[in-house]
Structures are given as structure tokens and as C-alpha cells.
N, C-alpha and C positions, 0 to 999 in steps of 0.2 A: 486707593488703598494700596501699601505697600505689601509684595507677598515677600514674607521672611521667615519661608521654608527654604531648610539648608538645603545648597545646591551638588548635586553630585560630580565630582570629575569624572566623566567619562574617556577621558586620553591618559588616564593612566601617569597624573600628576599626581599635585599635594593631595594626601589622604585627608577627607575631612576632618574639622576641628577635633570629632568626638571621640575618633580613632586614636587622634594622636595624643588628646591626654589620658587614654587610657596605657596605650603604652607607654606613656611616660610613668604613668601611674606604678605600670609592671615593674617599669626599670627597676623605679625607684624601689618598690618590693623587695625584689631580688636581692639589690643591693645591702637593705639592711638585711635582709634573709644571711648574708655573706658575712657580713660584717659580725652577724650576733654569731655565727660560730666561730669565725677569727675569736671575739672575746671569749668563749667561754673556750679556745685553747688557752689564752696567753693566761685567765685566773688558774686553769688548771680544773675548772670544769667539765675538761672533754677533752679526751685524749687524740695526738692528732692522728694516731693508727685508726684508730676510731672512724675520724672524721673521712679518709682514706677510702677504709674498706666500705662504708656505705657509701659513698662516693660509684664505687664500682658495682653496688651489689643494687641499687638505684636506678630512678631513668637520668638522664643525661640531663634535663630542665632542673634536676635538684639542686638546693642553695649549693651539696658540699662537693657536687661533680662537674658545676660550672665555677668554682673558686680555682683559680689559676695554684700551681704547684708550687710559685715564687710566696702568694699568698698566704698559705697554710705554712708555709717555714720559718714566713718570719713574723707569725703569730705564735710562734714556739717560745716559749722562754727562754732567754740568753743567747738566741739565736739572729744573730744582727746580719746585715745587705752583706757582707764580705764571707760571712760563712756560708749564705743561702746561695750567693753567685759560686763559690767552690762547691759546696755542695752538689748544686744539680751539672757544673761540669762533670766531675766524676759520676755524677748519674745517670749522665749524657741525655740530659731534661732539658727542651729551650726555654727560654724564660717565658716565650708566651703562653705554653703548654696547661691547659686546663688537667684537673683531676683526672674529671673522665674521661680524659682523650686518647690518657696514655696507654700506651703498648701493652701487651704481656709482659715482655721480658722488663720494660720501665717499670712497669709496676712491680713487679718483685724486687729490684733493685732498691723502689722507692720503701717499700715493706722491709726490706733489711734494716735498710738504715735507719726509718721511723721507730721499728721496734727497738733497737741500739740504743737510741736516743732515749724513747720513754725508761729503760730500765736503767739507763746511767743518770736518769734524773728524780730515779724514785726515791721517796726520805725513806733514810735508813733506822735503825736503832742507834741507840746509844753504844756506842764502845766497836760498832758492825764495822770493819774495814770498808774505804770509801769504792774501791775498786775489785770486790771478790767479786768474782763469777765464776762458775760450773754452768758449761755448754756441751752440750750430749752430739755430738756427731754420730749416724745411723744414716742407712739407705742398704741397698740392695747389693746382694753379691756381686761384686766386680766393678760395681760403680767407681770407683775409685778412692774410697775412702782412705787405706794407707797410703795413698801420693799424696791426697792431697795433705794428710797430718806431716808427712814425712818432709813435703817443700814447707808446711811450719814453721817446722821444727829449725831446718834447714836457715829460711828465712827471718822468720820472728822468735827471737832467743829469748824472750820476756815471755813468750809463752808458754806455761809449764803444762805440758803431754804426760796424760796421766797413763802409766803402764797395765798392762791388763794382765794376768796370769791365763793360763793357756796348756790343758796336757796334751795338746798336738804337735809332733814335731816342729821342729824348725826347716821353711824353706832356704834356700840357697839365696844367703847373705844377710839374712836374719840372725842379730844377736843377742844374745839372752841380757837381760837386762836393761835393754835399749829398744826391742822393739817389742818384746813380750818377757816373762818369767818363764820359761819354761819348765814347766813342774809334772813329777808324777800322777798317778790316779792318787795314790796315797795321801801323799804331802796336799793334795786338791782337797780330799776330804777332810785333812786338820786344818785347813784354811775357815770351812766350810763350819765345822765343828765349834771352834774358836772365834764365831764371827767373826772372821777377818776381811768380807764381803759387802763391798756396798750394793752389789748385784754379782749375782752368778747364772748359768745358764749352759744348756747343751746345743750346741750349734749343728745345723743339718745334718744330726741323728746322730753324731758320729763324736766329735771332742767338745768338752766344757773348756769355757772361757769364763773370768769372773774379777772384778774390780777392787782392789784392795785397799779398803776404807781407810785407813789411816793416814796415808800420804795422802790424800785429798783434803783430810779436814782438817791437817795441819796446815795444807796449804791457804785452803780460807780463809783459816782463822787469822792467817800472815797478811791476808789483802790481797794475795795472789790469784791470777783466773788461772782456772782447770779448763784443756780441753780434753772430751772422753771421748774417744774412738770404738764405738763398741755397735754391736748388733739388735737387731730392732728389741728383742725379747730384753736383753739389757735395759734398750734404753726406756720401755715400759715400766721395769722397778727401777730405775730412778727417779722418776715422775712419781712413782709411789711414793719413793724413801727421802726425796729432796723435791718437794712441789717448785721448789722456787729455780729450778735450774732450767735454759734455756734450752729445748730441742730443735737441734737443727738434722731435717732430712734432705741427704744431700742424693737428687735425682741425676741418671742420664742424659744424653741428648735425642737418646732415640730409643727402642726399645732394640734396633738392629745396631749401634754402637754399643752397646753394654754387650748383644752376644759376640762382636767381634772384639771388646777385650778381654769376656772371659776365657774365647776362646784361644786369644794371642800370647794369652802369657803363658800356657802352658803350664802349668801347673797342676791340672787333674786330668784321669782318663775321661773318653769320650763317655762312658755312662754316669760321671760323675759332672762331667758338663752339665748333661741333661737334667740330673737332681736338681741341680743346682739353677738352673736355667726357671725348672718348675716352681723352685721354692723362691725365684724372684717376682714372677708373675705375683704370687700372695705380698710378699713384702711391697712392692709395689701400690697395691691397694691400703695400704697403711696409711699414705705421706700423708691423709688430711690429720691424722694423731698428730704434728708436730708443731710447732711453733713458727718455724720458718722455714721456707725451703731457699736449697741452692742447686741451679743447675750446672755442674761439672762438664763444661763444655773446654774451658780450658785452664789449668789447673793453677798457673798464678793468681788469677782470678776468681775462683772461685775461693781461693785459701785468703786472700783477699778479703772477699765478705765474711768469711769466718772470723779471723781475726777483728774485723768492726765489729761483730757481737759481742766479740770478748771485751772491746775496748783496752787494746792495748795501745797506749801513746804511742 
């Protein structure tokens, strides 16, 4: 009689037959697992920010955090092999780089630009300019939000900087008109009176700042993107009065660089440091309110990804 029980390897060979079509079995699994969310990007059943953030928020065995990063881009719509290889160069992604694998800082790079993309491919209305966008810039004092609007402004001349009214003096080399209004309490209040406001607000106790509606909504209406420079309180009644505008919270590198430039630029007393010091600790607690964050580590760069949100050619 023939015995034809399966024999074990005990030297640490070929895995028995039953093993190995099981894992084959898995592969194959997976693979369509992978495959059916690639489809349901490219119909537009599933967003790939979407696919992304669960990717990370997941274990590491999931269809969308074992999908390679080259994968999920060029399951995007309109999105072909020569934009996906530029793409993750500038994202500094290698091609073999799975979802889940990536970094912190990759992955916020890759969160930029995915969300760029879903909003420059979203259908529009009828008659909607193809290219408007209002992007809310916000973060904490001293972070560096007027440099980074300022090398913008500087660098990207297609992007229109929306000006803020402001009844606080002017610092040294601040010009009326170009980097604020500078306006009284008075003239503030007929602003206010007049809805002339797309948000208004009193900043750490002390002066109101406040956005003036008109030149923004002429701008959209033109196709043109707004960037808005404004403080967190601001940029919470924008998100009331314009649901559809982009918040970007632009973060420190450290919580000890933010007090060494609030404290460099010199521009407030030592007890007004520390207000101010305290009143970032709170905004700080804010960033999950916003849409996307940028960390201002180095300031071409980070104006950089701002400008991708806006999608300026």
C-alpha cells in the first residue's frame, strides 16, 4: 500500500503544496483588492485623497496602503507615466515607494498636491470660471505667514494677494496699500456698517483686521485665484461665508523656531512676546480645522506648495 500523506520539509525548503496555493491564493487577493480601488479612482468613484488618507489611517496589509504611490497617480484621470514620473520627482517619492511607507513630510507633500488636483478636477457650474480659487493662508504668530505671501507676491505675479484692512499702525516698510489699508477706528467701523467685509476680527486684544469683499468677488467672478493672508479667527468666517475656499494652515518647524523669530524680528516688547507667545500655544491647537497644512521650513518652498493649491500655471 502506498502511504500518500503529505510529506513535511523539515530543512527549511519548498513550502508544502497547500501553503503555497494558499499564498498564491492571497496574492492573487490583494491584487484584485488593489486593482478594484485603482478602478474606482480612475471612474471617479473614490477620491484619491481618499484612498491616501486611509492608506495611513489603516494597517499597513490594506489593499490601499500596500498600492505603490506610482499606482494610485496613474489611476487618476488625465494623469499619464510622464506626469506621474515628474510628479513624484518633485515629491521626492521613489517609484517603488508604497502608500504606507511614506514619510511624514512625503506624505504631506503627497496631501498637497492630491488635494490640488481633486479640486482642479472638480465639475464646475455653468458659466463658473475654470480656474477660481480663494485659498485662506492662517497659522500662528510669527510663523511666517507675511514672507511667505510676500516671496508670492514677489515670485508668482498671476497670483492676486488679497489686501486686508488693519487699524494698527504701519511697521517699518509696510506700505499702505500694498501690504495693508491702513485705516482708522472710524473709517473701520463704516467699513463694518456698509458690509464692506468678508470677515472682520480683533487680533490679540489689541487691533481689528478685516477683508474687503469686493475685490475678492470680483476677482472670481474673473477666473482669477485669491490668496488670503489673514488670522485664524478670520479664517474661521471664511469657511462660514465661503464653504468652498481652501484652508491652508501654515505650521513652524519647531515650536523653539517660531519663538526665535518672533523674538528676532523685534517688533514687540518683551511682554508683548509673551502674549503673544501664549496666544500661539492656542492657535496652534487649531491646525486639524484646516484643509491642508504647510510646514514653513524654508520659505521658497513652502510658497511653492501654496501656490499648487491655487493652481497657478
Amino acid at each position: 500500500m502506498v502511504d500518500e500523506t503529505p510529506r513535511i520539509d523539515r530543512r527549511g525548503g519548498t513550502p508544502p503544496e497547500v501553503d503555497r496555493a494558499a499564498a498564491s491564493r492571497a496574492a492573487i487577493a490583494a491584487r484584485r483588492a488593489r486593482a478594484a480601488v485603482k478602478h474606482d479612482v480612475a471612474i471617479r468613484a473614490r477620491r484619491a485623497i481618499d484612498v491616501a488618507e486611509a492608506a495611513w489611517a489603516g494597517e499597513l496589509t490594506a489593499p490601499e496602503a500596500a498600492m505603490r504611490v506610482r499606482e494610485l497617480l496613474l489611476s487618476i484621470p488625465n494623469v499619464g507615466p510622464t506626469k506621474t514620473d515628474r510628479v513624484m520627482a518633485e515629491l521626492g517619492i521613489a517609484r517603488s515607494k508604497k502608500i504606507g511607507g511614506l514619510g511624514v513630510r512625503q506624505r504631506d507633500r503627497l496631501r498637497v498636491w492630491l488635494i490640488g488636483r481633486e479640486r482642479q478636477s472638480r465639475p464646475r457650474g455653468a458659466g463658473t470660471p475654470d480656474r477660481s480659487r480663494l485659498v485662506v493662508l492662517a497659522g500662528p504668530t510669527a510663523v511666517g505667514k507675511g514672507t511667505v505671501s510676500q516671496y508670492i507676491r514677489a515670485n508668482y505675479p498671476d497670483v492676486l494677494l488679497s489686501i486686508s484692512a488693519t487699524t494698527r499702525p504701519p511697521r517699518p516698510g509696510e506700505v499702505d496699500g500694498q501690504h495693508y489699508y491702513f485705516v482708522s477706528d472710524a473709517e473701520f467701523d463704516r467699513m463694518i456698517a456698509d458690509h464692506e467685509f468678508l470677515e472682520w476680527a480683533t487680533v490679540h486684544n489689541a487691533y481689528r483686521y478685516g477683508t474687503p469683499r469686493p475685490p475678492i468677488e470680483r476677482a472670481l467672478a474673473a477666473g482669477r485665484s485669491v490668496l488670503l493672508e489673514i488670522d485664524l479667527q478670520g479664517a474661521r468666517s471664511v469657511r462660514a461665508a465661503m464653504p468652498e475656499a481652501l484652508l491652508v494652515f501654515l505650521l513652524p518647524p519647531s515650536w523653539e523656531e517660531l519663538v526665535r523669530r518672533l523674538v528676532g524680528r523685534g517688533t514687540e516688547s518683551p511682554v508683548e512676546q509673551a502674549r503673544r507667545l501664549e496666544t500661539a500655544k492656542v492657535e496652534l491647537q487649531a491646525q486639524d480645522e484646516f484643509d491642508v497644512k504647510v510646514v514653513n521650513r524654508d520659505v521658497g518652498q513652502a510658497a511653492h506648495e501654496v501656490v499648487e493649491l491655487l493652481e497657478v500655471p
